[in-house]
N, C-alpha and C positions, 0 to 999 in steps of 0.2 A: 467500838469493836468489842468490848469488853460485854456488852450487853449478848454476844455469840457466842461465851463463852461455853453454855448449853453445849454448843453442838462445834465441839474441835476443828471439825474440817473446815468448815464454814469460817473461825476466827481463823486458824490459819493463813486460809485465802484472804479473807479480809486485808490481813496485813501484810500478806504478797501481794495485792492490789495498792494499798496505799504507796510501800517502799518501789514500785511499780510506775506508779505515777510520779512521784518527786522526782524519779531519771526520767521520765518522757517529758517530762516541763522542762528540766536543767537541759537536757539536750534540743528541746523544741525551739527552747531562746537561745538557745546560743548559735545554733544551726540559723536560725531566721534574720538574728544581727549580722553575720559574718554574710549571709544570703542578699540583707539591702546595705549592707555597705557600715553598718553601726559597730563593727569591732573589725577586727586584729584577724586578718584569712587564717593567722599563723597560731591564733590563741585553740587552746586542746578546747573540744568540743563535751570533753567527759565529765561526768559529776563530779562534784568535790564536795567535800558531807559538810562543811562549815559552811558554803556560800549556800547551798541550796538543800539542809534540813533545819527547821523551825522544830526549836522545841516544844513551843507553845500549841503549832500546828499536832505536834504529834502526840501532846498530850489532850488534844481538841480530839481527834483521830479515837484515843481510848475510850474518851467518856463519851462523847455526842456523836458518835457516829463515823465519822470523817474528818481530817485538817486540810492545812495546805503548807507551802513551801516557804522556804526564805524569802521572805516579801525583796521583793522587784523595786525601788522607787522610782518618781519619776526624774529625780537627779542622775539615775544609772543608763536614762534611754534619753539622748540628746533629741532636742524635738526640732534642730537647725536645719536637719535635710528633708524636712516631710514630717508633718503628722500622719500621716497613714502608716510609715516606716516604724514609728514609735507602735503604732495600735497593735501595728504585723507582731512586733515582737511580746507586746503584753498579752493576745491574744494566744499567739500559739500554741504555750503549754496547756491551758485549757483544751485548747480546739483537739489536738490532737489526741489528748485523754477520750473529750466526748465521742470523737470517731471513732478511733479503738474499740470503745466500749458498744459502740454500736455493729460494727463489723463481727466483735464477738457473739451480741446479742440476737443478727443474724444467723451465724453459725449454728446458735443455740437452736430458736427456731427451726433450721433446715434439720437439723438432727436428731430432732425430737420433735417431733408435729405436735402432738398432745402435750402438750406442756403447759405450765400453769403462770405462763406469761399475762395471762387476761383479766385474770384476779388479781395478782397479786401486784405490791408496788415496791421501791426501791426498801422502803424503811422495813418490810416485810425480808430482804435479804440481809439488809443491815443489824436485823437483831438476831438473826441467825434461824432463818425458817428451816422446819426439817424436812430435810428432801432425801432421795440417793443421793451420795457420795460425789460422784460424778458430775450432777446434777449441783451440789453446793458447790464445789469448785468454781464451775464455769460461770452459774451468776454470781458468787460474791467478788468474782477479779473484775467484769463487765459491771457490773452497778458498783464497787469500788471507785471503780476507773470513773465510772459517770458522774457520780456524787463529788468526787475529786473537780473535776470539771467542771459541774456547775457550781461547787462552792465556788472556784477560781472566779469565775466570772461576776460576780457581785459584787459591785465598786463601792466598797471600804476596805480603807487601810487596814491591814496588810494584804490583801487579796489581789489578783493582778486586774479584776474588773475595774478596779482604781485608777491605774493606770491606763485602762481603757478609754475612761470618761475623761480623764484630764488630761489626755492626750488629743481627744476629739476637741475638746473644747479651744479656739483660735484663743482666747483670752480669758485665762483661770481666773474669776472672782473673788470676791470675799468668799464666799461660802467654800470654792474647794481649797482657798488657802485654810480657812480654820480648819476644817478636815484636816487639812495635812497636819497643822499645830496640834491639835489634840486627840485624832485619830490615831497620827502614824508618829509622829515628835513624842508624843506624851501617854503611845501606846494606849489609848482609851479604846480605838479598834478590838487589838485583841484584848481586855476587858469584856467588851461586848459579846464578842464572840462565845468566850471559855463561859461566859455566865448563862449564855443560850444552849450551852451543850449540859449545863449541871440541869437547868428547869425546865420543867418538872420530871422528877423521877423516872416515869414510867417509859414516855419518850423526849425526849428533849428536844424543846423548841426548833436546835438546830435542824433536828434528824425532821422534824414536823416540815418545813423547809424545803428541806433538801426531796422529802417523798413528793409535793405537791411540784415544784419546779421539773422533777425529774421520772412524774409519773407518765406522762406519754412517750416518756423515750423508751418507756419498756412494753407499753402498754401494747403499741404499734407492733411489736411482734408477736401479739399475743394471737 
């Protein structure tokens, strides 16, 4: 986000988008556990800034582009009544972001016919392209929103894509037990992560990422 700095409006949205997403994930899981049966009907559904803001995420967010939330483990979603029930809840927060963000990106499109959906990609919002006013608002809280989301979905520790995979899978191997040992145990994940958002300079690996994963979701309105 820091890379919008240029142009205010655009950083501000940015980071109305990010703080945007961390409550639609905290409330997507919580709402979706209490929906198949995996928590407490009676536990409050609202954010709470210790269980579901990541510092790491957030300072992932300043330098490269985009973070993510309080990592999810899969010690936190019991996998005894259904694996699907586990996938539903690490999915969610994701899903819901990338909806969002789509629903808005509609909006966008109907309200602006001419628009420069067609050229341009998410990492072109992400570093703060200069538009009207109105016009940065609306894409950097929708490609926010999306980037949020598709970070989420890529299965490494701390990411809830993690949870995804190792939820699907009927019998966790070697291979996602060491992930968990030194992905999420020994925090090598986020390592990975924060050193893809520093390299290189100009755009960071992350943000290189996140525009190729996340460039027809914008593309499509174009």
């Amino acid at each position: 986000m820091l890379f919008a700095l240029g142009e205010p409006v655009a950083f501000v949205a940015l980071v109305l988008s990010f703080l945007l997403a961390i409550v639609l994930r905290a409330v997507a899981i919580r709402v979706t556990a209490r929906a198949v049966g995996l928590a407490d009907r009676r536990d409050s559904i609202a954010p709470r800034l210790r269980e579901d803001v990541d510092p790491f995420g957030g300072v992932a967010a300043a330098i490269g582009g985009m973070g993510w939330g309080k990592m999810l483990t899969v010690d936190d979603v019991p996998r005894y009544q259904g694996r699907g029930k586990a996938i539903a809840v690490f999915a969610a927060g994701p899903i819901v972001c990338i909806v969002l963000s789509q629903l808005l990106l509609l909006g966008y499109a109907l309200t602006y016919p001419n628009n420069v959906l067609s050229i341009i990609g998410p990492a072109d919002v992400l570093l703060g392209i200069g538009l009207p006013t109105a016009h940065q608002v609306w894409l950097s809280i929708a490609v926010g929103l999306l980037c949020f989301g598709i970070l989420a979905l890529i299965p490494v520790p701390p990411l809830d894509g993690f949870g995804i995979l190792y939820s699907a899978v009927t019998k966790p191997g070697q291979a996602l037990q060491w992930m968990r040992l030194w992905f999420e145990d020994k925090n090598i994940g986020v390592l990975v992560l924060l050193v893809l958002c520093i390299f290189p300079l100009g755009m960071p690996f992350l943000m290189q990422i996140l525009n190729a994963l996340g460039l027809v979701f914008v593309r499509v309105w174009g």
